[in-house]
N, C-alpha and C positions, 0 to 999 in steps of 0.2 A: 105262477109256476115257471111262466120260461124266464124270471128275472133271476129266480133262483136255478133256475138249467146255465144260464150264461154263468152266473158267478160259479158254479160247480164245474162248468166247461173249463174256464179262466185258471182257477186252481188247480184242477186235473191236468190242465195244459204246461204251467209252471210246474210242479211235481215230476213232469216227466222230461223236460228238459234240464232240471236242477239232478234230477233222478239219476240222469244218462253222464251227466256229469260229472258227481258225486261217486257213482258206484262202476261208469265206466271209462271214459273220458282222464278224468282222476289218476287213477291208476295204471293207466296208456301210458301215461305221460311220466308219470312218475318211474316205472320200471324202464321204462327208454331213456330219461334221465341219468337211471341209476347204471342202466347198462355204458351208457358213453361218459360216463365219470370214470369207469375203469383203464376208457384208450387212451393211449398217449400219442404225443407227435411226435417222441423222438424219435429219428432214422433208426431202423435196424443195422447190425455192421452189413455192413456193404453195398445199403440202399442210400440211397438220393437226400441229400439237404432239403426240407421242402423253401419253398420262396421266404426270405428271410430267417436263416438260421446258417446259409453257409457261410464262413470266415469271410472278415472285409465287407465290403461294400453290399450290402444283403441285397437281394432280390425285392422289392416292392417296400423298400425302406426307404420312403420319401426323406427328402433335406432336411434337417430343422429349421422349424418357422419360428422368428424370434416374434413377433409381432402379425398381426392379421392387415391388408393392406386391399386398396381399392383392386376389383377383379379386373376391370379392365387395365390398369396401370399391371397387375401382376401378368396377366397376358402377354399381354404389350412387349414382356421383358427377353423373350423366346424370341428364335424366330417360329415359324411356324408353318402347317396347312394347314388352308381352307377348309371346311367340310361345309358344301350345299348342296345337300340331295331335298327333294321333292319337298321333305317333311323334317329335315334337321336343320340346322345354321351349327356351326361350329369350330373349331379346330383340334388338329396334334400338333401338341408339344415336339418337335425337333431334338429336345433334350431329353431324352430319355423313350420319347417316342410313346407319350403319354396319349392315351385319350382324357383329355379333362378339359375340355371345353363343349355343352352339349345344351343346346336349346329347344325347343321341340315348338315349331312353326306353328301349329293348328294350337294350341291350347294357350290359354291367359290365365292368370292367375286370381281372377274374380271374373263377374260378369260385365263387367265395364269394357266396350268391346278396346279401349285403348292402356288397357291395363296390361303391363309385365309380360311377356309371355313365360312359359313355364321355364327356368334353369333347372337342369337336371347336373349334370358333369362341372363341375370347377375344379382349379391348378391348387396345389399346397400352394400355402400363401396366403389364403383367402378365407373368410369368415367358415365356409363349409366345406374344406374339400372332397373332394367324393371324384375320384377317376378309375380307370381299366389299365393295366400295365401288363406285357408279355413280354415273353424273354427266355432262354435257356439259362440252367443251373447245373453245377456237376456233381458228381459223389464226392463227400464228405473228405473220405480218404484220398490221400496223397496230393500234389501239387495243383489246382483246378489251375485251368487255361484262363486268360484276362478274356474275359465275358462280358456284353454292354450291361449296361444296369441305367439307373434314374438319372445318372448322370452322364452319360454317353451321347454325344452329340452326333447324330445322323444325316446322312445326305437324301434328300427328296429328288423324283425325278422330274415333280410337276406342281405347280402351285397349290393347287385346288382337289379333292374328292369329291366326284359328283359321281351320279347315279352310273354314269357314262365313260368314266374314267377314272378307274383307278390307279391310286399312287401306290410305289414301290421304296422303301429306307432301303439305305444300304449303308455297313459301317465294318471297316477291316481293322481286325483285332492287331494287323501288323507283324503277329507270329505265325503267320498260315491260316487264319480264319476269318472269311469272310462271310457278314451275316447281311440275310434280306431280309424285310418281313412287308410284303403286300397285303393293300387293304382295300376292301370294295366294298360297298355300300350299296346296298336295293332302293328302292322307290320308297319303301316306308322305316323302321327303326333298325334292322338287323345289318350289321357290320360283319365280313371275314377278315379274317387274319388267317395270314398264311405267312408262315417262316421258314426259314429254311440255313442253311449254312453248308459251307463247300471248304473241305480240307484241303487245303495246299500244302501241307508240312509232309513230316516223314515220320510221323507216326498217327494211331488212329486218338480218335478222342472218344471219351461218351459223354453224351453231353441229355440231359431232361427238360421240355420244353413244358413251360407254367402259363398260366395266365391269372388276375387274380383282379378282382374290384376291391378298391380300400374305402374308406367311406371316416372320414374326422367329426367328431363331438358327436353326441347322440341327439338324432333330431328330434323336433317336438310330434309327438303319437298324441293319435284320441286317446287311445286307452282300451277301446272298445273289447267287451269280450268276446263279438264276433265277427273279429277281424283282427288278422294277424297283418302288422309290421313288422319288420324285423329280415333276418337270413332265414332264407328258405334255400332246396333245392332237394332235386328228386336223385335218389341214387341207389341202383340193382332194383327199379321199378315199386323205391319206397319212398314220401314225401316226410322229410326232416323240417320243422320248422322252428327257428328260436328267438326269442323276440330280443331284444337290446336287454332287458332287464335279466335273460337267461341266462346271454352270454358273460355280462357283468360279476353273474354267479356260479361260472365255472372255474374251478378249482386251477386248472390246468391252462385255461388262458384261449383254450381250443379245441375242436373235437377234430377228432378224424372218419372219415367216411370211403371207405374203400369201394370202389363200383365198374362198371363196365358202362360207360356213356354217362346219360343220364344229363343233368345240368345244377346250376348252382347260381344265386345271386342275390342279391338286395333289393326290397321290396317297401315300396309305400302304398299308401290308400290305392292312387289310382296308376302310381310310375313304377318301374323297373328295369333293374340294371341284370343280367343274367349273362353267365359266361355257362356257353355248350361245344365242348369239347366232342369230337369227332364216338358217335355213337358206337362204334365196336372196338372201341381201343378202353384198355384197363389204367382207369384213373385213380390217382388218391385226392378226395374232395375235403378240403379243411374249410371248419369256422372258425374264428379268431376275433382276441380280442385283448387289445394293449392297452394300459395308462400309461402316458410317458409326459410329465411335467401338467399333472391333473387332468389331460386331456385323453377322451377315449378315442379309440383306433378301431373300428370294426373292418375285418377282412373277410373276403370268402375268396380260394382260390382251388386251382388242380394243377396236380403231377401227371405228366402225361407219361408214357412207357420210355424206358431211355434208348435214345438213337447211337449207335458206335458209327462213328464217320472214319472209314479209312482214308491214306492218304491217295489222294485224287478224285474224292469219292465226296456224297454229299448226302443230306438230310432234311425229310419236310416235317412239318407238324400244321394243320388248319384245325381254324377251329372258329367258333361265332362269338357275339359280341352284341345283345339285346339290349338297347338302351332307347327308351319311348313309352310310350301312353299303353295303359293294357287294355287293348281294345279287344272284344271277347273275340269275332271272328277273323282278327289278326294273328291273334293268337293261336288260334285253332289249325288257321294255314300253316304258321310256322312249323306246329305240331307234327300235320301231316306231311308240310316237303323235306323237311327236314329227319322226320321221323323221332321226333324229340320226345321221348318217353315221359305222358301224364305233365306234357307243359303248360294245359289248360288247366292245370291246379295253380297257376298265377296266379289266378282272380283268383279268387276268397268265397268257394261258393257253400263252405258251410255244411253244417249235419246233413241236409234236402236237398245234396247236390245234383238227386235222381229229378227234383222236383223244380229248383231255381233254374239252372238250366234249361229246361223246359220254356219253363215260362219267359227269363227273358229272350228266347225265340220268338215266342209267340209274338211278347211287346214288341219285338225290332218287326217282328213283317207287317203287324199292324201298320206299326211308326211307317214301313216304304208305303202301303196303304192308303194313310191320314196324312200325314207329314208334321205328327205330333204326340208326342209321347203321354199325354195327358188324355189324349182321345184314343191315343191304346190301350191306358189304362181301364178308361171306361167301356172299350171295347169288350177288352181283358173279364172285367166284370160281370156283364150280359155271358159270356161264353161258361165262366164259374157258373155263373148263376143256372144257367141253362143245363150242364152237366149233373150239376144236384138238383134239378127239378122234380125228377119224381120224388127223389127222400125229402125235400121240403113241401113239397105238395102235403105226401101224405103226414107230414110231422105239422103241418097249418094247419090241414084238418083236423089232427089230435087236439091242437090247442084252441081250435075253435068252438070244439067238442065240450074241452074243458070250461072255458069262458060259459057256454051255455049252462054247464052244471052248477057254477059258481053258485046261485040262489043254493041247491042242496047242502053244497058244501057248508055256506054259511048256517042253515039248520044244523046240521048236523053238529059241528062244533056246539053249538047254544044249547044242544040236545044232549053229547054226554061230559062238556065242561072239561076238568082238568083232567079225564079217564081218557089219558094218553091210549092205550091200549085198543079199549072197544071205540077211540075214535077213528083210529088207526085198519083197524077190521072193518069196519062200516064205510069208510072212504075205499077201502081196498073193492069191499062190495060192490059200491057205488061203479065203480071202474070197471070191472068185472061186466057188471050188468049192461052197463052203457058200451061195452068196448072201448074203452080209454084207455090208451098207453098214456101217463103222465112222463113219463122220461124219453117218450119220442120227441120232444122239445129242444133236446140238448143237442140232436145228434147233429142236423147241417152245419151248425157253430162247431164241436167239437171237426168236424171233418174238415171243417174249412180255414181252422189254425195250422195245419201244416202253410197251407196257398197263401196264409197271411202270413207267416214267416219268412216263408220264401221270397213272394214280391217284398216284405222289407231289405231282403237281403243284395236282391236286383235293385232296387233302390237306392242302399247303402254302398254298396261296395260298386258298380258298373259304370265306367265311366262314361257308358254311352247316357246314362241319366245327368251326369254333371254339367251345369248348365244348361239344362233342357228346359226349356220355359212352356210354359200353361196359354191361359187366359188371363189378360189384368194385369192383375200384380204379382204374379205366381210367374217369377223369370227361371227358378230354380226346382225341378222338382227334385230334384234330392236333397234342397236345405227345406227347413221346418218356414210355416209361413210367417211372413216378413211384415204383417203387419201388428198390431196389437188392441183389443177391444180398451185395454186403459191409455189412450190417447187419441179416442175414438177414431182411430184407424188411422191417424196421421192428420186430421183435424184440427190437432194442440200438437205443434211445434215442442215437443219433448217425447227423448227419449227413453222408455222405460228398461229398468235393469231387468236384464235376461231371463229373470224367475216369473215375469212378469209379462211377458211374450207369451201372448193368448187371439193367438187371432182367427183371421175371420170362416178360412176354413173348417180348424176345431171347433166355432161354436157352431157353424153348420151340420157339423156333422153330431154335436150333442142333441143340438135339435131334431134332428133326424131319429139318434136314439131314445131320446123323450117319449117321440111318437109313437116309434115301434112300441115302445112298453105299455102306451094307454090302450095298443091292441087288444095288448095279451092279458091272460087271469092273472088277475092282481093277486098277490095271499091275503090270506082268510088273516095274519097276524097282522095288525097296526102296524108293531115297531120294525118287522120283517119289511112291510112294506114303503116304509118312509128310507127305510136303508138302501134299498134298490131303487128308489125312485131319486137317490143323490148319486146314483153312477154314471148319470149322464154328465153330468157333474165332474165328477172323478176323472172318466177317463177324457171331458174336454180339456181338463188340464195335461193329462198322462199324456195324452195325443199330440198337445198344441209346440213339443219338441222332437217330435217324428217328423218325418220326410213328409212334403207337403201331397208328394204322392200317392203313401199311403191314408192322408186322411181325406184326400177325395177318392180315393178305393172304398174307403169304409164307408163314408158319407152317401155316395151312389148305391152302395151294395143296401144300406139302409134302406132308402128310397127304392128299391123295387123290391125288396123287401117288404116295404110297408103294403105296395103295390098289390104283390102277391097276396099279401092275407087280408089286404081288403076285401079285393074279389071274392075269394074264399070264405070270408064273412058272409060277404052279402047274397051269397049263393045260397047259404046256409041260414039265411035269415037270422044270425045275430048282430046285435046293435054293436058297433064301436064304440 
């Protein structure tokens, strides 16, 4: 009975995730869709060019790259500044006053601790470019002032950007405009920018100050359906998300997003690139998206309100500049000193965002605790475990209850044969008489698929699980385990193909589910019963490509599992 409660948990669990998707998820998405196929990005008369669209040299319209060429030789070719703060390496471009050079100090690119560290930011030029660009633009109409743009060579007032010292550009347009734009950097990923310009002429200007991350070729994605890569950003306290393959399929090349703060930017698994414009000023937030000589262009950028500078008179515009690792409660800070509206929807936390959240708390205070993420998750599990304890108590009992009936049950089939009906009536009896819920079996499985969604989702998407190692051989618990039962576990000097990656956690944790089932009442049918007794089977394959987390979550949860309704048995005086 509870092998058919889990497989009926299992299905009812899928049903209602396909369910929410299908009938609401679905059609979210689709009507949001259809709503932003209607906007356009052209200027109204006598609003603002947004970044790349006014005459001449456009705003965030990088060089053509004839050829891709080594990064550092394309570096090299600038002059430039430094950027080393606590947790970056990097530099600006001088030319244009590019951010696109951006390395991220703590992170590597595998677990090998002398491997790569992570590249986030590279210069046009280069295999990926991907940089941040700011700058004012004018109204469409009538003669616009010469404005710096990508190619505009700036004066620095200092080598280096460090935590401790910020640099100031400065570059005069030559007809009465002279531009700055200050940049300071914090201890951990978040850049200001600050600009400004000072009219010396004799008449006023208006001028609209942008910021904008461009992002060349579309990089490699899981795929995963829960998890979004791609442009994100929150705007009028609403989260817009669209992945590479959205953007590809908009009609119009772009969407427009009108808002008041809010923020904007590019996102992968575990990085992100985000530009937060000053939170009570009325911005226009665009996504974008160009082929130009087979290659793709993804942009996110904002118009910020337009400044009129008289003459002798001057204008600022600040604004931020996220580029680093999403680390949740880095995030969260930013959230609140800044007051960046719903910037903790970075991370990717999914339909149970009530519930994942939660949880990886719990796991991180463990983690300060144990000083091991593995031993929080096992922590993680006793505490599950112990929250549902009375419904599984009294849902053991029910099945143990069951298990003692079984001898009847088997009569009774033998007794009225294929008389579905009055066999049906007389089991019901049976239940009735004895006090047996048969469907209290399902329920702590059915209640505890949300909490197993979630830790997948704290698993999959947290970077604080990335590279977080176990015991043994388990360096990783958010990759699936590294070993394989067909090359007995690395024994035989060969490597098997991917489909075939079955290791040693999975089958511990099959085993684990093995047992639990020769607890429980077996069914009175043969063929019922041979089919559930191959699902240990099943899901130690389903499992042996899950986060290696999750199947020492299940595996333990097993094991006291089994725990519990031994005891429970043996209270009750039935035989295992």
């Amino acid at each position: 009975m509870e092998q058919k409660n889990l497989f009926l948990a299992i299905a009812l669990s899928i049903a209602i995730v396909l369910g929410f998707h299908y009938f609401y998820d679905r059609p979210r998405v689709q009507q949001q869709q259809a709503q932003q196929q209607g906007q356009t990005t052209t200027p109204t008369p006598g609003a603002p060019a947004a970044p790349g669209a006014v005459p001449g040299t456009a705003p965030g319209a990088a060089p053509a790259v004839t050829a891709v060429r080594d990064r550092a030789a394309v570096i090299g070719e600038t002059k430039r500044v430094k950027i080393d703060s606590p947790r970056l390496l990097g530099s600006i471009s001088l030319t244009g006053g590019l951010v696109d050079d951006v390395v991220l100090k703590d992170y590597r690119e595998t677990v090998e601790p002398g491997s790569p560290r992570i590249t986030l930011f590279s210069p046009a030029g280069t295999e990926h470019p991907y940089y941040a660009e700011f700058g004012w633009t004018a109204a469409p109409n009538g003669t616009p002032p010469k404005l710096p743009d990508s190619t505009t060579v700036w004066t620095a007032d200092r080598d280096t950007l460090t935590a401790a010292n910020p640099v100031t550009l400065t570059w005069d347009n030559g007809a009465g405009l002279k531009f700055t734009r200050t940049y300071t950097i914090d201890n951990n990923y978040m850049l200001t920018v600050a600009q400004a310009v000072q009219n010396s002429g004799s008449a006023p200007v208006t001028l609209y100050p942008y910021s904008l991350i461009s992002r060349t070729n579309t990089p490699v994605v899981l795929g995963f359906y829960i998890l979004h890569e791609g442009l994100l950003g929150v705007f009028d306290n609403s989260l817009k998300e669209y992945t590479y393959a959205n953007m590809k399929d908009e009609k119009t090349g772009a969407v427009k997003f009108p808002s008041t703060g809010g923020w904007l930017g590019i996102t992968d698994k575990y990085w992100l690139s985000a530009l937060v414009p000053d939170q009570g000023e009325k911005v226009e937030g665009n996504f974008r998206h160009t082929l130009r000589d087979k290659t793709d262009r993804y942009q996110v950028d904002y118009l910020g309100a337009p400044r009129t500078v008289a003459p002798g008179a001057s204008a600022e515009s600040k604004g931020h500049l996220f580029a680093g690792a999403k680390e949740v409660k880095l995030i969260d800070a930013y959230k609140d000193q800044y007051n960046i509206a719903l910037f903790d929807r970075a991370v990717d936390w999914g339909w149970f965002y009530f519930l994942t959240r939660p949880i990886f708390y719990v796991l991180d205070y463990f983690f300060v605790l144990l000083g091991n993420f593995g031993l929080a998750i096992l922590l993680l599990t006793v505490l599950v475990k112990a929250i549902f304890f009375p419904l599984a108590n009294k849902s053991y009992k029910s099945m143990t209850a069951m298990k003692k009936l079984q001898p009847e049950m088997v009569r009774l089939r033998e007794q009225y044969g294929e008389d579905r009906q009055k066999l049906n009536q007389a089991m019901m009896e049976l239940y009735k008489k004895e006090k047996v819920n048969p469907v209290s079996g399902c329920l702590p499985i059915v209640i505890q698929i949300p909490v197993f969604f979630a830790l997948y989702k704290v698993l999959f998407v947290t970077i604080e699980m990335r590279h977080a190692p176990f015991y043994g051989w388990i360096h990783d618990l958010s990759a699936q385990d590294p070993t394989t039962v067909f090359n007995l576990f690395g024994l035989i000097p060969w490597t098997p193909p991917h489909i075939l990656m079955i290791g040693a956690w999975p089958i511990l944790m099959g085993i684990t589910m093995y047992l639990q089932q020769k607890l429980n009442p077996q069914p009175p049918d043969p063929i019922q019963a041979k089919v559930f007794m191959a699902l240990p089977v099943v899901f130690t394959y389903m499992l042996s490509a899950f986060p290696s987390g999750l199947v020492i979550y299940w595996a333990w949860n097993n094991l006291l599992s089994i725990a519990q309704q031994w005891f429970i048995m043996k209270r009750a005086g039935v035989s295992a």
